[in-house]
N, C-alpha and C positions, 0 to 999 in steps of 0.2 A: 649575587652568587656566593656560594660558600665559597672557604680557603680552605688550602689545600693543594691538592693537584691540579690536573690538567683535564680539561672536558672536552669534546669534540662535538664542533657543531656542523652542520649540514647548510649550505643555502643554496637555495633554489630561483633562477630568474626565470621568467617566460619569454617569450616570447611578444610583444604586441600588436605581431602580424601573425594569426595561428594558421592560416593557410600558405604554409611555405612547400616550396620544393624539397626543401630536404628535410627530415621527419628530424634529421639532427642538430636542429637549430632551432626547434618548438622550445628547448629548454636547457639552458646549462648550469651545470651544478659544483659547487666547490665545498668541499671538504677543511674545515679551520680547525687549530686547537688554540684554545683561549686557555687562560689562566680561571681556577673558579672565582677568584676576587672580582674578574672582569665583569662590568655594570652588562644588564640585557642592554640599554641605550646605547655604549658603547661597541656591540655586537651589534645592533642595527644600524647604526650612526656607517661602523666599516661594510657593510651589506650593501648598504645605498651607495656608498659613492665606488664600490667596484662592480656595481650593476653594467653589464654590457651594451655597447649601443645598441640601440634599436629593444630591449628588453625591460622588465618591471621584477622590482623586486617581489617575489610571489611567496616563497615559503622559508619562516628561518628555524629549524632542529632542534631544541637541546636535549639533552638525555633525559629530560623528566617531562617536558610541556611542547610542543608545537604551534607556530606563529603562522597565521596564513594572510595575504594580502591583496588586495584588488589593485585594479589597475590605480584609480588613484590612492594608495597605500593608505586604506582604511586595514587595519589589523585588525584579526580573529584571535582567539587563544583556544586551541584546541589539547585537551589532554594526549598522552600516548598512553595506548595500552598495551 
């Protein structure tokens, strides 16, 4: 990442039970700001291990690219437009 300021990332878990009772635990989402020095490995590296139980890490944000994941955390790289 560039230097500089501060970037904000989005990450996204699932659920890896999608048939729940409450439509509010299909997915939960947090809100980070990194440093832009901060490595992407280092922003995935923290994604994984505050993944919730019972959930997979699904989507990680950043201001320019999107990261998308499967259950067994094969990554995608999707642009943003």
């Amino acid at each position: 990442m560039k230097g500089g300021e501060n970037m904000k990332v989005k990450i996204t878990w699932r659920n890896n039970f999608p048939f729940q009772d409450d439509p509010q635990d299909l997915e939960k989402h947090t809100e980070k700001e990194y440093s832009n020095e901060t490595s992407f490995n280092e922003i995935e590296t923290h994604a994984v291990l505050d993944t919730p139980e019972g959930h997979f890490l699904f989507k990680i944000e950043l201001p320019e690219v999107m990261y998308r994941y499967d259950k067994k955390g094969h990554r995608k790289t999707l642009n943003k437009q």
